[in-house]
N, C-alpha and C positions, 0 to 999 in steps of 0.2 A: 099311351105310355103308362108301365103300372107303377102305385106308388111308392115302390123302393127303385125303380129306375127314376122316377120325378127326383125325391132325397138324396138319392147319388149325387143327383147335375147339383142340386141346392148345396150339396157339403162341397162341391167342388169347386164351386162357385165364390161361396164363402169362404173359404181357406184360400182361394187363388189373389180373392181382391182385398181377403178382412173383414169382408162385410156388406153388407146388404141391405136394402129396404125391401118388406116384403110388395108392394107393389114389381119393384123394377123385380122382382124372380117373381112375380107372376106373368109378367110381359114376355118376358127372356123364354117361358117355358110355354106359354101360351095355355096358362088355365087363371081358374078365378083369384082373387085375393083372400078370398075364403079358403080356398085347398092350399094355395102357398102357405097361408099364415097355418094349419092342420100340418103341413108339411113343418115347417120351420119349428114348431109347438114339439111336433114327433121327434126331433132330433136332438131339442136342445133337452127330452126327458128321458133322450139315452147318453145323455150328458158329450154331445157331439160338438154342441155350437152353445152362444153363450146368447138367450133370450136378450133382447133391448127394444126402449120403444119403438115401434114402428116397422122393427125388422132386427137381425139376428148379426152377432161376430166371429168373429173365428176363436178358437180357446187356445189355438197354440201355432206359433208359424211352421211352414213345412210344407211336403207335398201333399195335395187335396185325393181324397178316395178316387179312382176311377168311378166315373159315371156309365158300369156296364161291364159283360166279360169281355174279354181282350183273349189274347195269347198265355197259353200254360204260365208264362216267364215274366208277362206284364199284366196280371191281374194283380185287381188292389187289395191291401190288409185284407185278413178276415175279420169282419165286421163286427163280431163280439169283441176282438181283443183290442181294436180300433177304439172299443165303445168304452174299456174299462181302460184302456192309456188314458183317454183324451176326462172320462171320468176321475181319473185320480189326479191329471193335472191341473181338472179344476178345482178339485177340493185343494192342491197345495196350493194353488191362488189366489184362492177363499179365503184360509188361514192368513195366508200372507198379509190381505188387505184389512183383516184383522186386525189381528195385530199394527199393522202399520197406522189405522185409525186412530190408536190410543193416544201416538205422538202429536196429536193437533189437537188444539186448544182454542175457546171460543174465542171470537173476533179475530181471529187472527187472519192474516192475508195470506193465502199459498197459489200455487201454482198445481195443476196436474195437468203434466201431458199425457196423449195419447195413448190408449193400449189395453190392452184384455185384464189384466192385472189392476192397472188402476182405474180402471169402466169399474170395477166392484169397489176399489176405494171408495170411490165416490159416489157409491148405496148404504157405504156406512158411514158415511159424514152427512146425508142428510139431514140430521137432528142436531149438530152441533150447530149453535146459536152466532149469530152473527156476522161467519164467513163472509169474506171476499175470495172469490175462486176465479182463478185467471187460466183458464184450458185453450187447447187447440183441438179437444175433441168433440164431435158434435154429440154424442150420446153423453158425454160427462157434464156438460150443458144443459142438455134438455132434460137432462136428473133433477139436477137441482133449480130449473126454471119450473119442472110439474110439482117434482113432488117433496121440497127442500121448503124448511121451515121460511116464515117469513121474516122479511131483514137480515137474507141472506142475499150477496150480490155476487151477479152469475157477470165476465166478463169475458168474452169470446175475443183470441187471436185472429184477426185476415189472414188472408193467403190461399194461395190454391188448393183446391183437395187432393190427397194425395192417395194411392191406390188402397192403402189401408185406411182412407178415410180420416184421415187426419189433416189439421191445414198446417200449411208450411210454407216460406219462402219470405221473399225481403220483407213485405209488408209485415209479417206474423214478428221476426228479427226486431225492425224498428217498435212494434209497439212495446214488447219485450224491453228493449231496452230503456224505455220511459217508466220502469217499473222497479217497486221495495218490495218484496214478499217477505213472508216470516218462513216459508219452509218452500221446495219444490221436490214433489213427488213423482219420478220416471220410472218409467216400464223398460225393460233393454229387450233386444232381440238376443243379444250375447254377451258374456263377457269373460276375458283374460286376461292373463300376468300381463303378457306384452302388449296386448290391443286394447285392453281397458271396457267400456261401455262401448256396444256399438251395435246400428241396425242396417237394415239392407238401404234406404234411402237419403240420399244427401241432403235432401231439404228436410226432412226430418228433422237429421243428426242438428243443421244448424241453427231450426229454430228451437231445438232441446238446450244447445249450448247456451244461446242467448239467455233463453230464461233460465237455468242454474247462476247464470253470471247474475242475477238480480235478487236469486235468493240467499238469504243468511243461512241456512242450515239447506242440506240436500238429503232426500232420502231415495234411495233406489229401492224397487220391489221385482226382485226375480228368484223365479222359483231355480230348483234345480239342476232343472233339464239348461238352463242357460248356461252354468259353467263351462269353461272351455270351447265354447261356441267364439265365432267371430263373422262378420260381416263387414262390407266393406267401409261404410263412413261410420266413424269416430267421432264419441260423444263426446266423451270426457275420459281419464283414464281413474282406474280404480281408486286411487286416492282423494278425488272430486268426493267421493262418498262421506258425508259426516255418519248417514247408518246406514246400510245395505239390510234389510227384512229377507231372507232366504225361507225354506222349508227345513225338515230334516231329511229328506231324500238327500242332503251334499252329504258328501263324503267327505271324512276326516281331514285328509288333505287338502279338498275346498276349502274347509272350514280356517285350518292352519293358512293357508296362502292368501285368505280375504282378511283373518284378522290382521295378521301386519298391513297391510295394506288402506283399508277402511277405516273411520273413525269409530264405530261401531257396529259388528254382527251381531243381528240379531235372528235366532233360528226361532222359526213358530211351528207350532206342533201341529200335525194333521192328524188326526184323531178318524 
């Protein structure tokens, strides 16, 4: 297999589950951990996937490149232009987490779930002193267990893994609910007027809710591309927002239809 058929299967792979450990896409593909981890290296410097320790994520939901030619009709993206979408949504996610960093303050207790979005939040709260972080993601964890100052307290929700790698389910709920945060920072898969926050999986959705209900302040982090999206389980509806961090990719109307609704937009600049 040559190494752009190899990176095919790995973007697809990656987009299909969320995420990966480079060992398990070396198994899956049947070469070393050396050429997976050169593979995974290759794609996230064509800004395809989004490096983490140990193995790589997805930068954006959706359907994964074909692994291969196919049919006139069912061949995937062309791959430069694939390269610069998925490139410029991570720079607006970048910014995003940016900016959304400045809203936390030392010692304070928050919450981040899950997500591509807040995976970078949580590379730029390393250095803020004293944090307690209560996540359900395992890369948002292991951030700040390597490389997060010390007398910072890293506190992992139970629950099952869920295909994008996230845990969820009663267990993750109840601990959730024994909890005070000062702030909770979500990722959405979508969001609208009438559907509010929302991602494709129900155990998600509910152990999202649980911990907003715990925190004083709520911030959500979605780029552009989420407006007008909807999926099936429901987070929370657009007014659960005390700020929403968007891009300027939204569109004026976005903008107008999220400030009634939210307690603060805030649009960050992709430069």
């Amino acid at each position: 297999m040559h190494a752009e058929q190899r990176r095919a299967r790995i973007l697809a792979e990656i987009n299909r589950t969320g995420g990966a450990r480079i060992t398990e896409l070396g198994t899956r593909l049947g070469v070393s951990g050396v050429t997976a981890r050169r593979d995974v290296e290759a794609l996230a410097g064509r800004g395809l996937i989004a490096r983490v320790r140990g193995g790589a994520m997805a930068l954006t939901p959706g359907p994964a490149l074909a692994a291969g030619p196919g049919p006139a009709g069912d061949r995937a993206p062309d791959a430069s232009a694939a390269g610069r979408s998925a490139a410029g949504g991570h720079r607006a996610k970048a910014a995003i987490a940016r900016t959304a960093a400045r809203l936390t303050r030392p010692a304070e207790a928050i919450g981040i779930l899950a997500g591509s979005t807040t995976t970078l939040l949580a590379r730029e709260l390393l250095e803020v002193p004293g944090l307690t972080v209560v996540t359900n993601s395992l890369p948002v964890a292991d951030a700040f267990h390597h490389e997060g100052l010390p007398g910072q307290t890293v506190v992992l929700l139970g629950g099952r893994r869920t295909r994008s790698g996230a845990l969820a389910g009663p267990i993750a709920e109840r601990t959730a609910a024994g909890l005070n945060l000062d702030v909770v920072f979500l990722g959405v898969y979508g969001m609208a007027v009438c559907a509010g926050f929302t991602t494709p999986d129900l155990a998600e959705a509910r152990t999202a809710t649980a911990l907003l209900a715990a925190a004083r302040r709520v911030v959500v982090l979605a780029d552009h591309r989420k407006w007008g999206v909807t999926s099936a389980a429901v987070i929370a509806p657009l007014e659960r927002a005390d700020v929403l961090v968007t891009d300027t990719g939204l569109t004026q109307s976005g903008r107008s239809a999220l400030r009634h609704r939210v307690g603060e937009l805030i649009v960050a600049d992709v430069a």
